[in-house]
N, C-alpha and C positions, 0 to 999 in steps of 0.2 A: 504494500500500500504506500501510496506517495507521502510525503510529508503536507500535514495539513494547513491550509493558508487562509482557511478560513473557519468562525465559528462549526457553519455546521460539516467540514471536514474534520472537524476537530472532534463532534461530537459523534461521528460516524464511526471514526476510528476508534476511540474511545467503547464504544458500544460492541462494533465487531469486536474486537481484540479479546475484551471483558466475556463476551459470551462464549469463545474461543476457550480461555482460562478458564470460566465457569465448568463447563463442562468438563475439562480436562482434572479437575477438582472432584469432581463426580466421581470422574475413574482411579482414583487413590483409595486400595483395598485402605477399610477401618484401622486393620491392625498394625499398619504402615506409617500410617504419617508423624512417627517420632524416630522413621530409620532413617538414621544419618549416611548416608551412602550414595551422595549427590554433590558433586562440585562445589565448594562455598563462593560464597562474597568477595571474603577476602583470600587470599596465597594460600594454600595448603591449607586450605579446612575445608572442611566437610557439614555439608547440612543437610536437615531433613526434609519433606514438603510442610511440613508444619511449619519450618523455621523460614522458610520462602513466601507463606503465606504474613506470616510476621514480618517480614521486609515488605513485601508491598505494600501490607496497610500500614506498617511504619510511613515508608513515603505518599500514601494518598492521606496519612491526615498530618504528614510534615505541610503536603502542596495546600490539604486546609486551613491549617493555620497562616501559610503565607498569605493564602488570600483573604482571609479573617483581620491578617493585621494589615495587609495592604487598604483594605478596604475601613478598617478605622482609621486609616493616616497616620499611622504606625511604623517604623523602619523594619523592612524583613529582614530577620538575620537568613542568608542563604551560606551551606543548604540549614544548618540548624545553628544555633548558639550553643561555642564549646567546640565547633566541630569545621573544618578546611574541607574543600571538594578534594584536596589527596588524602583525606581520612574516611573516604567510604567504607573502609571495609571494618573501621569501629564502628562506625556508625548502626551497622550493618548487625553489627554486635550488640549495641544495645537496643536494635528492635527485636533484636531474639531474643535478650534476657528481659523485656518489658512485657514481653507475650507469653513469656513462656509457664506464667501460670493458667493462662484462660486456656478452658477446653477447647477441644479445635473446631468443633459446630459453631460456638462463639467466637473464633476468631475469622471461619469462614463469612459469617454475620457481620461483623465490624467491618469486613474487606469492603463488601455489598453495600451497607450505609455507608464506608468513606466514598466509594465511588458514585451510589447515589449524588450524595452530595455536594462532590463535585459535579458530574452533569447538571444536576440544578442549577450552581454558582454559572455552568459556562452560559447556559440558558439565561440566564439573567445577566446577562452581557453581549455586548454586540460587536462587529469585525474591528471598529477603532479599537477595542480597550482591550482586546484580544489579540490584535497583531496590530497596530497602530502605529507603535512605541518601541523603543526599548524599556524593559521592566528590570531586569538583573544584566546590566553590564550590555551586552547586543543584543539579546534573546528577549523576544516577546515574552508577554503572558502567557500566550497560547502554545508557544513553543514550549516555554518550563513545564506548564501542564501536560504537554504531550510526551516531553521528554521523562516524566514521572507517572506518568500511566500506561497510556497505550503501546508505546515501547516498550517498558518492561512488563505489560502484560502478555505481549506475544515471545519476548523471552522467557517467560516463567512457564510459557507454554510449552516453546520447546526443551527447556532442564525436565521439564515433568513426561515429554512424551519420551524424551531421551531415557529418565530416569526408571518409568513403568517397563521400556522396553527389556532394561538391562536387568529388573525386577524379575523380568519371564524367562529370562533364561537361564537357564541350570549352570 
């Protein structure tokens, strides 16, 4: 899929990607989703689908708080406060230890209303305030949201088809 340049390219990708990974969520046997045996985040680590699910909705309610505070007139810290873009893979680390007491129905739940609720926020916004601008440094609005969701939705897609397949075989 093309890079989105508009709201509702933005909203389309978003939606495919998401339903893509939903499903792919689906097919994660119950007894699984705490086996670590999946390429991590960071260099030499290992994670499980539960701890991936915990990184994406880390970053869809990191992308709603940016826009929580953008939208009060608030300075966004990017990507978090505490935290450099070459410290992804702590980062990465402590959406896995923030998640890692919620069951993972409820954390599949949380994924669903962050993403929800981004859709909505994009929805109540229009192509100016969504690619109009620079927002962080050159990158739109529309592109930071894209680049924290729908991208990594279709990535988590593929760790998981990659992950199930090497699942099946003996």
């Amino acid at each position: 899929m093309a890079v989105p340049q508009t709201k509702d390219e933005l909203l389309a990708a978003i939606t495919l990607e998401f339903g893509k990974l939903r499903k792919a969520l689906d097919d994660i046997p119950e007894g699984t989703v705490h086996t670590r045996t999946m390429e991590g985040h960071a260099k030499g680590t290992m994670m499980s689908p539960f701890d991936l699910v915990a990184y994406l909705t880390g970053w869809n309610e990191l992308v709603l708080k940016w826009l929580d505070r953008d939208a009060a007139g608030v300075p966004v810290n990017f990507p978090e406060a505490g935290f450099k873009w070459n410290e992804l893979g702590r980062l990465a680390q402590k959406f896995y230890r923030d998640c890692e007491d919620v069951p993972y129905p409820a954390l599949v739940a949380r994924l669903e209303a962050a993403e929800a609720r981004i859709v909505g926020t994009i929805e109540g916004k229009d192509d100016a305030a969504l690619y109009g601008r620079g927002w962080y440094e050159k990158w739109t609005m529309g592109r930071m949201i894209q680049f924290n969701t729908s991208s990594p939705y279709a990535n988590a897609r593929g760790r998981l088809r990659k992950w199930l397949k090497a699942q099946a075989t003996p």
